[in-house]
C-alpha positions in Angstrom: 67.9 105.6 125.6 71.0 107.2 125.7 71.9 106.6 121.9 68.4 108.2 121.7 69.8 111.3 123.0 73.2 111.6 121.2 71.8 110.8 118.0 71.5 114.2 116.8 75.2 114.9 117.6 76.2 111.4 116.5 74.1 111.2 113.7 73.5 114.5 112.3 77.0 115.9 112.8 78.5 113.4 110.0 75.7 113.9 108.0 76.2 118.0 108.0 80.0 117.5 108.0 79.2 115.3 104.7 76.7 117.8 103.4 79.6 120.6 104.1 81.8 118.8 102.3 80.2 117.9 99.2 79.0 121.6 98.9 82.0 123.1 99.5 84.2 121.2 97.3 81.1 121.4 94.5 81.4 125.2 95.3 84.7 125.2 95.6 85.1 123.6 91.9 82.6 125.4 90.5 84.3 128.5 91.5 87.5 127.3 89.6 85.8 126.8 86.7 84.6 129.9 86.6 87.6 131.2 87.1 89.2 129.6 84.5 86.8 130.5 82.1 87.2 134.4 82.8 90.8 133.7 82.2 90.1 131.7 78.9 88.1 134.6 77.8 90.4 137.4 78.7 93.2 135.1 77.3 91.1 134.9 73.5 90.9 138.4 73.7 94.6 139.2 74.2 95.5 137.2 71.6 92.7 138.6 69.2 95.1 141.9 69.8 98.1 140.5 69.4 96.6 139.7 65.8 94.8 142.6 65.1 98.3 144.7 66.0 100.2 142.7 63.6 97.3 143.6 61.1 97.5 147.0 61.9 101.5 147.6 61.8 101.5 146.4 58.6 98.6 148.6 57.7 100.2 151.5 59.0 103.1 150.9 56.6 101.2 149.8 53.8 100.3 153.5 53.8 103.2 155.0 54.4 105.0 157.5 51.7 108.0 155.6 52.2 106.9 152.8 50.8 104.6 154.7 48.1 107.8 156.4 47.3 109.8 153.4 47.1 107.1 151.9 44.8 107.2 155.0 42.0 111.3 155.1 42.0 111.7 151.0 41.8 110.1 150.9 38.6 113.0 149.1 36.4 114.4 146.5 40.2 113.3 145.1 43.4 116.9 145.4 44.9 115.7 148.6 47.2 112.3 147.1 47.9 113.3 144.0 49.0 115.7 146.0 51.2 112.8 148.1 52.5 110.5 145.2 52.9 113.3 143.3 54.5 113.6 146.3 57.3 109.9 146.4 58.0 109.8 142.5 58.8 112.4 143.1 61.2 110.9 146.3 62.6 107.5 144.8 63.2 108.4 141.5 64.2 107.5 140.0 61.6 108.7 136.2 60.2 108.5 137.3 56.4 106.7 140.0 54.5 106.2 139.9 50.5 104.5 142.4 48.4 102.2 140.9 45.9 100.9 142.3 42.6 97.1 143.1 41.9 96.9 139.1 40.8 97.9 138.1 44.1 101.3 136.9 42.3 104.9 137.3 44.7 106.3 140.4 43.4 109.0 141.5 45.9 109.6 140.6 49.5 112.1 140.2 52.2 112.1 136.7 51.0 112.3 135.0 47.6 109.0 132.9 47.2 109.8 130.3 43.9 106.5 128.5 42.3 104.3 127.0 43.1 104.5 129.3 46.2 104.3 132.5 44.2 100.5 131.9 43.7 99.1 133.6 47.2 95.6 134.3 45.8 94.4 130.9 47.6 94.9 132.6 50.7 91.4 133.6 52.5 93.5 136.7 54.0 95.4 137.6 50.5 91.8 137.2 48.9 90.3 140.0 50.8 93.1 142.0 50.6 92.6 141.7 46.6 88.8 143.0 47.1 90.3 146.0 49.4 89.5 144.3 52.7 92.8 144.4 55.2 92.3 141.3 56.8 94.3 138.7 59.3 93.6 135.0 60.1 95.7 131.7 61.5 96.9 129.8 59.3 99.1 126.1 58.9 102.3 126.3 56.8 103.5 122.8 55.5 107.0 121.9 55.6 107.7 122.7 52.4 106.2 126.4 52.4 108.3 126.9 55.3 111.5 125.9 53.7 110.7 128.2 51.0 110.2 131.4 53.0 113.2 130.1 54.9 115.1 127.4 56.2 114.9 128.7 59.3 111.6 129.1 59.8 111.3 125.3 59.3 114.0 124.5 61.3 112.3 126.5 64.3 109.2 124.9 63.7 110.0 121.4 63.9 109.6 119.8 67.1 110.1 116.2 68.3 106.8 115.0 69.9 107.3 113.4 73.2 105.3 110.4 75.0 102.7 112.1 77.1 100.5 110.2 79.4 96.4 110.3 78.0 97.6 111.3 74.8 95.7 109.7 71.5 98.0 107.4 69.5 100.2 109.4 67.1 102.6 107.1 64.5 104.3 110.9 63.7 107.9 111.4 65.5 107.4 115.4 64.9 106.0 118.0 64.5 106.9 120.2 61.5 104.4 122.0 60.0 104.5 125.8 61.5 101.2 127.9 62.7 101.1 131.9 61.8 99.3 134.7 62.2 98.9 135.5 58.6 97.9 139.3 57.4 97.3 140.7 54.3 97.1 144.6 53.4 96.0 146.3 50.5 98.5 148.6 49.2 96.6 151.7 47.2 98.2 154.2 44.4 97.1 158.5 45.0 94.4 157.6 42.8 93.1 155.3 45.0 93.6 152.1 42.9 94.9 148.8 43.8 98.5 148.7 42.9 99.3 145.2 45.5 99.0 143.7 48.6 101.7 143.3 51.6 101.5 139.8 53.3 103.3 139.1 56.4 103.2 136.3 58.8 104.4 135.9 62.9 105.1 131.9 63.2 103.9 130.7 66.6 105.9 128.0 67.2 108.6 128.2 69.7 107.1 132.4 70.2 107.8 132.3 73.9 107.5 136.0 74.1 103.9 135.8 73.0 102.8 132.9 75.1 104.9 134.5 78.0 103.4 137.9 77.7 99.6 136.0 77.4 100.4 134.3 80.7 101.4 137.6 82.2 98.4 139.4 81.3 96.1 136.4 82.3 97.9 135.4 85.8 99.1 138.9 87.3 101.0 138.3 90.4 97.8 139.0 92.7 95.6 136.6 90.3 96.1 133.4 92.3 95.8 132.9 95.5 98.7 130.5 96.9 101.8 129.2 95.3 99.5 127.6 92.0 100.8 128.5 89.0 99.3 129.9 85.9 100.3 128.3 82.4 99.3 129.3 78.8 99.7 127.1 75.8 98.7 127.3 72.0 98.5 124.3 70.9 98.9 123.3 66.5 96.5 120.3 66.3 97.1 118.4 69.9 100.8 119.7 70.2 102.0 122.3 72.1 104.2 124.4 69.8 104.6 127.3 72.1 104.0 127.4 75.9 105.2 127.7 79.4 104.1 124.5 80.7 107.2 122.8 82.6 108.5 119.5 82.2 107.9 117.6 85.6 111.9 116.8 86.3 113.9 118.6 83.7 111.9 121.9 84.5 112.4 122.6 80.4 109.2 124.4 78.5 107.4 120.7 77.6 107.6 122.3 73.6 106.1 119.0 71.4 103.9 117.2 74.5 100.4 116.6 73.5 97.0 117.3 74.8 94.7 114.3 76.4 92.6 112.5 74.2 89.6 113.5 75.8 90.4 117.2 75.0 91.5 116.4 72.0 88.5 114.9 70.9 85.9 117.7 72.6 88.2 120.5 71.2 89.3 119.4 68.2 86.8 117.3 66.9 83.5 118.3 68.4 84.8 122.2 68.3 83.8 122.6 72.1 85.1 124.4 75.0 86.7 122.6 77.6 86.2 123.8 81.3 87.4 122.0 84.2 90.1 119.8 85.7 92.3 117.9 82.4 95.9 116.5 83.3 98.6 118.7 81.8 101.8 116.9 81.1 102.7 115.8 84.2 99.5 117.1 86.9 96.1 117.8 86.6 95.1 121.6 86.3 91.9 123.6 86.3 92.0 124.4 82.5 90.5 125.8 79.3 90.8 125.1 75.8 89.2 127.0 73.2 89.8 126.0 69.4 91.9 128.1 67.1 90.3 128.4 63.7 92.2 129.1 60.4 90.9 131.9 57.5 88.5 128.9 56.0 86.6 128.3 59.7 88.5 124.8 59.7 89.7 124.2 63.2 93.1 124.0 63.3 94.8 124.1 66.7 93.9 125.3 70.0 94.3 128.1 73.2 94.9 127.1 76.7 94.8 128.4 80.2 95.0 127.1 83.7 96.7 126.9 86.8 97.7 124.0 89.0 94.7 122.0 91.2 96.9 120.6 93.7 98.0 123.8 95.7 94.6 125.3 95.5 92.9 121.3 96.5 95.4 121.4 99.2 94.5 124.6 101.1 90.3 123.4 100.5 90.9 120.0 102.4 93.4 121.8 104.9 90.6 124.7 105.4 88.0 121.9 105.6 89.5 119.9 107.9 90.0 122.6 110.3 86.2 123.3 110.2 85.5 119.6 110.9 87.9 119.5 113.9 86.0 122.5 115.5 82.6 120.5 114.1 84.0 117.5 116.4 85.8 119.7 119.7 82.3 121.1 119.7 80.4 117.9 119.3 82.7 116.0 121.7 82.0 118.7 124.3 78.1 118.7 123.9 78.1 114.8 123.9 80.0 114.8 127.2 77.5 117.2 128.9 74.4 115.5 127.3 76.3 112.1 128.6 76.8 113.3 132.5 73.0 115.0 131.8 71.4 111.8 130.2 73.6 109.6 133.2 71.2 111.1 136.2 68.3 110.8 134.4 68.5 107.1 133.2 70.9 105.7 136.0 67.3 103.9 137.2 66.3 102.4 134.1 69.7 101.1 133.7 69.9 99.4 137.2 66.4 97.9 136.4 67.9 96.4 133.0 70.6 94.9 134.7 68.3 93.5 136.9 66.4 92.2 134.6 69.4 90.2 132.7 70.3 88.5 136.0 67.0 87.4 136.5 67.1 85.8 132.9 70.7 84.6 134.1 69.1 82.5 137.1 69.5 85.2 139.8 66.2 85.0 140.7 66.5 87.1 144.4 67.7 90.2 142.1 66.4 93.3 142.9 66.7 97.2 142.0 66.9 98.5 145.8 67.4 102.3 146.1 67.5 104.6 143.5 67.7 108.0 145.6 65.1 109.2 143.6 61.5 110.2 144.6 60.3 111.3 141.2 58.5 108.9 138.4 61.7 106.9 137.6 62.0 106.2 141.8 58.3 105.2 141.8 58.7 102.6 138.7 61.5 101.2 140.0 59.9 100.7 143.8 57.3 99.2 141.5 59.1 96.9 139.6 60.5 95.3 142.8 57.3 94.8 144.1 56.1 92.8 141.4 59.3 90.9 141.0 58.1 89.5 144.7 54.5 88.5 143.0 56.5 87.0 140.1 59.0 85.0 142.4 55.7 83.6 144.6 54.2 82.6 141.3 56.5 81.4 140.0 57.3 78.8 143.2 53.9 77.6 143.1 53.9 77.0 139.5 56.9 74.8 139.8 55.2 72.7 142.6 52.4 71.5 140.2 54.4 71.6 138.0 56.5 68.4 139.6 53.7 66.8 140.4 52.2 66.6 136.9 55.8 65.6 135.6 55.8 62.5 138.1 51.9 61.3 137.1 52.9 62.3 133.3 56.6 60.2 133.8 54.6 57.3 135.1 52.0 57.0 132.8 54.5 57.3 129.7 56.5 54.2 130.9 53.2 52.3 131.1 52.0 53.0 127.3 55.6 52.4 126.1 55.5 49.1 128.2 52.2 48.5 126.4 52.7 49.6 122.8 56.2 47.6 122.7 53.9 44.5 123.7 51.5 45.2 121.2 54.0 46.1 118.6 56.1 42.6 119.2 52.5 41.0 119.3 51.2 42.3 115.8 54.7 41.9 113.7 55.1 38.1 115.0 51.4 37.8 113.7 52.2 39.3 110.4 55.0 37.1 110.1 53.5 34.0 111.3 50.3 34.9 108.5 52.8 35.7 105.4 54.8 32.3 106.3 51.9 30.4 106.2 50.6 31.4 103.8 53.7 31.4 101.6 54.1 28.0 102.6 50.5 26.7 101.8 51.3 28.7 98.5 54.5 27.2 97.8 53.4 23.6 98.7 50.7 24.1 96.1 53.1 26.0 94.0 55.7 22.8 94.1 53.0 20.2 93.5 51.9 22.0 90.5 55.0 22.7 89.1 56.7 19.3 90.0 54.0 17.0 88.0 54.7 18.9 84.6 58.5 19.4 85.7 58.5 15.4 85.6 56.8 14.6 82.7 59.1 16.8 81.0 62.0 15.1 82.4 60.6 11.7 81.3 60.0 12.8 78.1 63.8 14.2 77.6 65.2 11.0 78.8 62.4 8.9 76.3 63.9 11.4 73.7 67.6 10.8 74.5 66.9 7.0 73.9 64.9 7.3 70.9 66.8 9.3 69.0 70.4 7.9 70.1 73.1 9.1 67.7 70.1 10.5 66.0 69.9 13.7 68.9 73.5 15.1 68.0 72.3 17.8 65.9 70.4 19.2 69.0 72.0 18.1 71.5 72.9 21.7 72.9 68.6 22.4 72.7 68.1 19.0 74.2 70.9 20.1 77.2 69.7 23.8 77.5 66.4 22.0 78.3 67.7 19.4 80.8 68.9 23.0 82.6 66.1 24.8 82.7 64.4 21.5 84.4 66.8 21.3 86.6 66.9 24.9 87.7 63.4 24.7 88.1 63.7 21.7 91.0 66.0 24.1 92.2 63.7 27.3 93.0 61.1 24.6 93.9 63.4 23.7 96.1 64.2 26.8 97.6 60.6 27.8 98.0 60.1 24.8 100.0 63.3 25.6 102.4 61.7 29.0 103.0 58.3 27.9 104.0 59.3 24.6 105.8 62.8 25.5 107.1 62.5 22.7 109.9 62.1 20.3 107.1 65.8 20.6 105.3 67.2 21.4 109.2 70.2 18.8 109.3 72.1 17.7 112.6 74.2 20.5 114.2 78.0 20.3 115.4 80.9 22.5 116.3 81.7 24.7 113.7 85.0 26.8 113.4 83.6 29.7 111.9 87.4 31.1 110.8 87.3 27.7 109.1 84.3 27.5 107.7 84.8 31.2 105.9 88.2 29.6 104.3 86.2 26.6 102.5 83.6 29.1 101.2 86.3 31.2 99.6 88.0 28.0 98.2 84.4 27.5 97.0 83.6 30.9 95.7 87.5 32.2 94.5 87.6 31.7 90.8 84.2 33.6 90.3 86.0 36.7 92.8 88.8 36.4 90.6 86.9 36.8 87.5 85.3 39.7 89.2 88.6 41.2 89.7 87.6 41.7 93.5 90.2 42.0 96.5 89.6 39.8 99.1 90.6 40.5 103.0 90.0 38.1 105.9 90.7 39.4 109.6 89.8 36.3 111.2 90.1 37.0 115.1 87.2 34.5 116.5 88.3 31.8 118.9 84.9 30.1 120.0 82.8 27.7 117.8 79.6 28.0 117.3 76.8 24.9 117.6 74.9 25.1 113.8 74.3 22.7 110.8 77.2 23.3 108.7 75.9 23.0 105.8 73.3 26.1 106.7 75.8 28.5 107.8 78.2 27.8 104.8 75.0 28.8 102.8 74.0 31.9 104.4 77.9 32.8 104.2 78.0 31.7 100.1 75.0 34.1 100.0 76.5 37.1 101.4 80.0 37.0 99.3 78.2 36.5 96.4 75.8 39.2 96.8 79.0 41.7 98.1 80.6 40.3 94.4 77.8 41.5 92.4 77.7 44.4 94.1 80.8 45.1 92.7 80.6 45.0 88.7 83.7 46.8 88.3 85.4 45.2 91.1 86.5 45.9 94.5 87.3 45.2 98.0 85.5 42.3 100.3 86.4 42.2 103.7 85.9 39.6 105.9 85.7 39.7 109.4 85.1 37.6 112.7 85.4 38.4 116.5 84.2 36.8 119.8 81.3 38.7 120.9 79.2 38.6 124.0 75.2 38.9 123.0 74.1 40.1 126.1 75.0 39.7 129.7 76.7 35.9 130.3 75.7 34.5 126.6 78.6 34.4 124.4 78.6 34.4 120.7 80.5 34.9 117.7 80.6 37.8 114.9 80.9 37.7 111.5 81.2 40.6 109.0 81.0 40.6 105.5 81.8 44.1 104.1 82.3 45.4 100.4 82.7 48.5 98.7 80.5 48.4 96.2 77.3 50.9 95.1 75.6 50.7 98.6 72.3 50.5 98.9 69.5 53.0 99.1 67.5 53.6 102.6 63.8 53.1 101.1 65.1 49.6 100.1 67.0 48.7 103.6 64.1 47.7 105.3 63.0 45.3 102.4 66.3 43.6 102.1 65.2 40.2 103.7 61.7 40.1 102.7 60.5 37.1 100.7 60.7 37.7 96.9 62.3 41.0 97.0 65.0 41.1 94.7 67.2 44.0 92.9 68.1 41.6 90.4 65.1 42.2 87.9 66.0 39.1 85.4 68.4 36.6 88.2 67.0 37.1 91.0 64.5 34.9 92.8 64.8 37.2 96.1 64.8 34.4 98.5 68.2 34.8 99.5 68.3 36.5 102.1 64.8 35.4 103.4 66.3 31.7 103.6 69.6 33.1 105.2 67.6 35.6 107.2 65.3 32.1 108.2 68.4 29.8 109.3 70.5 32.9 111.5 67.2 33.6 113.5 66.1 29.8 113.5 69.2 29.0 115.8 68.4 32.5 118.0 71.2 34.9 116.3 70.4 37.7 114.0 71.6 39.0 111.1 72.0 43.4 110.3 72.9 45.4 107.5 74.2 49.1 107.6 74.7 50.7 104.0 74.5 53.8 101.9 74.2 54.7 98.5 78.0 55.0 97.3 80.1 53.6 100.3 79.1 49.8 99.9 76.9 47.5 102.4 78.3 46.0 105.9 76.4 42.7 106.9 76.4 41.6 110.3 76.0 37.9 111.4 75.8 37.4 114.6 75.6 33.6 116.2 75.0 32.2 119.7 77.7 30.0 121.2 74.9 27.8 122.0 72.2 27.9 120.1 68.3 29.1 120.9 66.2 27.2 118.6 63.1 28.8 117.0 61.1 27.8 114.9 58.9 30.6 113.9 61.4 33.5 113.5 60.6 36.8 113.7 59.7 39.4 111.1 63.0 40.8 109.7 62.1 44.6 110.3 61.4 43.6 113.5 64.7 41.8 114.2 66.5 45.2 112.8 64.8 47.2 115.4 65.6 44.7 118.2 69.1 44.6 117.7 69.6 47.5 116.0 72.1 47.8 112.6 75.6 46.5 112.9 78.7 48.7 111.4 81.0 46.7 113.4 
């Protein structure tokens, strides 16, 4: 409840702070630009009368009697009107002035023009001249025209371009082509005809008098506020021939630096204004371009203005951070009085949380007590406490049933457990007991059946032996892989017969080392682990014997390593293990593990492991392996476990009574597993 009354100051002060600041920079920007662009303006229009003066000085002397006179009396030579023209250039400021005949041809000058420069009637501005039209334009001179007015011109002109920062790629080293105001007058006789035209020119590059004195009239002292500083530029192409734009560390003009390519390209190549924040050199300014166009409308160059961003960014964040200081001092000082105001008020409500929490902590005697208050908040929390006192009553009776029904629930629990344990013991040993029987009626049946044909066949390969004599060589092999065939059939007869009458192949039983008996089976089975390339460890640690038929155990053991060998096809590591164990309280016995570490096997097929005729072994596999093996552990009252996984191998458990328990009728495998539980060792 309390953030619910500072959220207007904590919440809506940022957000008017933010709206403040996005508007008044936005403003604040906007302003700039506006700025800039009345300077821009002002700036074209300067410069539009520093052309239109140049126009009109030469006008002025094109109809001057001087000249007029100079025209009548240098008939026969040019030597005084070159003088003359020579002494105008210099009075007017101009870079060259020639006089040209009525065919736009050089005719006199106060330079010497030599073909293919004589020719000026290509000229837009000598053109209108020729139709009587005074008229002046820009204009780009190439190296070579320059030279030809004068060396010195192109010498001033040149400029080495320098590496600037968000420039467009330039394979040029300089700059050497020269931009001039260009003006052409016509020059008339007293009757009014044609009798020439005066061209003159004012190169721009390196003019730091013009550029200086545009920058004066644009940025007067008063015109900026701070210490920004206003620059002017005019640019030929996307270099800055003349201008007062510093280098950043040698303070020099930055004469042959170029424009960004993202001017470049709006200026220049789309012919647009630019208005707004552009880095200059060395540090972004508010600026304007404006493209420079030549006599023909081509765009040839461009006019800049600004003044530096930083100062003027400076002073806005400086000017908004002071108005967000007062914004917090004023905040902080109403959220302190709505604090002390909003602390009276829900002091109550806050001691009745707290109480709350304890309670959920335990504390069940917690309660409010005294607030000092007598209006609504006092009454709610006399209120609360009151039925807290129901709650606690409740809540002691509840938990006196509540014992009660545990104890009757308790007892009757143990007594179905009891009971379905009985009954689940009861109905697997049936299940058992049916499937045996009838597996060994079946397999009785089964070996009669198969026994009567098995021995007709084997008298019949021994009548054929004897028959034949030398006369069976030629298939001898078919005759063999027969004899076999008939011979592993006796065996899985054989086999079925051990399974359903295990008491009938039980032998005598004696004292069997179990560490020995584990040696002789790998003596038995170690070519074929060779062969398999699989590692075999023994940790033999068992000191007591075991009373079981030899010849049983060594089987189930056979069984185990073999299976642990195929489950390695690519090899790996068996382990052997045994250990005195005790099976429960006072009856000892001995364990014996048979680990490997091959593909492991998966949990829907654990539980079907030793179940008669189950078998992974789709074409070798009789799955009664582990059934018989299964048959002879539990037969002499041990069990036999299995813990595995698919990809860290299968650990098999035996585990044997020093003295043996004999039964008869084992128990159903699952159920075994659940008795004792899986064995990891």
């Amino acid at each position: 409840m309390l953030a619910l009354v500072l959220a207007p100051l904590l919440l809506g002060v940022p957000v008017l702070l933010g709206i403040v600041w996005v508007w008044g920079t936005q403003g604040y920007n906007q302003l700039l630009v506006n700025k800039v662009s009345s300077d821009l303006l002002t700036a074209r229009q300067y410069f539009e009368r520093v052309q239109e003066s140049v126009a009109g000085g030469l006008a002025g002397f094109a109809a001057s009697h001087r000249l007029a006179l100079e025209l009548e009396r240098d008939e026969g030579g040019r030597g005084a009107l070159d003088a003359l023209l020579n002494g105008a250039a210099l009075a007017q400021g101009l870079d060259y002035l020639v006089l040209l005949d009525e065919n736009g041809r050089f005719d006199a000058g106060s330079v010497r023009l030599p073909a293919p420069f004589a020719e000026r009637a290509d000229w837009p501005v000598v053109r209108d001249a020729l139709g009587g039209q005074a008229h002046q334009a820009l204009a780009v001179f190439s190296p070579a025209h320059l030279q030809a007015l004068s060396p010195a011109l192109r010498e001033r002109a040149t400029l080495p371009l320098i590496a600037t920062p968000n420039a467009a790629p330039d394979t040029r080293q300089s700059e050497e082509r020269g931009l001039m105001i260009q003006v052409a007058v016509p020059v008339f006789d007293e009757q009014g005809g044609l009798r020439g035209v005066l061209e003159g020119g004012v190169m721009l590059n390196r003019n730091l008098g013009i550029v200086d004195r545009l920058n004066a009239v644009v940025y007067q002292d008063t015109s900026l506020p701070l210490d920004s500083q206003g620059t002017a530029t005019l640019f030929l192409g996307d270099t800055r021939v003349a201008t007062n734009v510093r280098m950043f560390r040698e303070g020099t003009r930055a004469l042959g630096t170029r424009v960004s390519a993202a001017v470049r390209e709006k200026v220049l190549e789309h012919g647009e204004t630019w208005l707004g924040s552009a880095f200059v050199v060395n540090a972004p300014y508010i600026s304007g371009y404006s493209p420079l166009l030549d006599g023909d409308g081509e765009r040839i160059g461009m006019l800049y203005v600004g003044f530096m961003q930083e100062p003027l960014q400076r002073e806005l964040y400086r000017a908004l951070g002071g108005l967000f200081l007062l914004f917090l001092v004023v905040s902080a000082l109403g959220t302190l009085g709505a604090v002390r105001w909003a602390r009276s008020i829900f002091q109550p409500i806050e001691r009745m949380a707290a109480v709350m929490q304890r309670i959920e902590h335990g504390e069940e005697k917690a309660r409010v007590g005294l607030v000092g208050r007598d209006d609504e908040l006092g009454q709610l929390a006399r209120t609360f406490d009151s039925l807290l006192n129901m709650l606690e009553a409740r809540r002691a009776e509840l938990q006196r049933w509540a014992g009660e029904l545990d104890t009757m629930v308790a007892a009757r629990t143990a007594e179905l457990e009891t009971a379905n344990a009985t009954l689940r013991r009861a109905r697997q040993q049936l299940v058992m007991n049916e499937k045996l029987t009838a597996i060994g009626e079946l397999t009785a049946g089964v070996a009669h059946e198969i026994n009567n044909p098995v021995a007709v066949i084997q008298g019949n390969l021994e009548l054929l032996r004897e028959v034949l004599g030398p006369g069976a060589a030629p298939i001898r092999e078919e005759i063999r892989a027969i004899d076999e065939q008939v011979r592993r059939i006796h065996g899985i007869v054989a086999k079925l017969l051990q399974f359903a009458r295990p008491g009938d192949f039980a032998g005598y039983t004696d004292e069997v080392d179990v560490n020995a008996l584990i040696n002789d089976c790998l003596v038995l089975t170690r070519h074929n682990l060779s062969r398999a390339r699989v590692e075999v460890r023994v940790e033999l640690h068992a000191g007591r014997t075991v009373e079981i038929n030899r010849g049983e155990l060594q089987q189930v053991l056979i069984n185990l390593i073999v299976n642990a060998m195929q489950a390695m096809p690519e090899g790996g590591t068996l382990h052997l293990r045994t250990r005195d164990t005790e099976i429960e309280k006072g009856v000892d016995g001995v364990r014996i593990e048979v680990e490997d570490t091959g593909q492991g096997i998966a949990p829907v097929l654990i539980d079907r492991i030793f179940d008669p005729f189950f078998t992974t072994k789709k074409q070798d596999g009789t799955g009664l392996g582990l059934s018989i093996s299964y048959a002879i552990v539990t037969r002499y009252g041990g069990h036999i476990a299995v813990d595995s996984a698919p990809g860290r191998g299968a650990h098999f458990s035996v585990v044997l009574r020093c003295r043996p328990v004999f039964n008869e009728e084992p128990s159903a495998p699952g159920f075994a597993r659940r008795f004792f539980g899986r064995e990891s060792g």
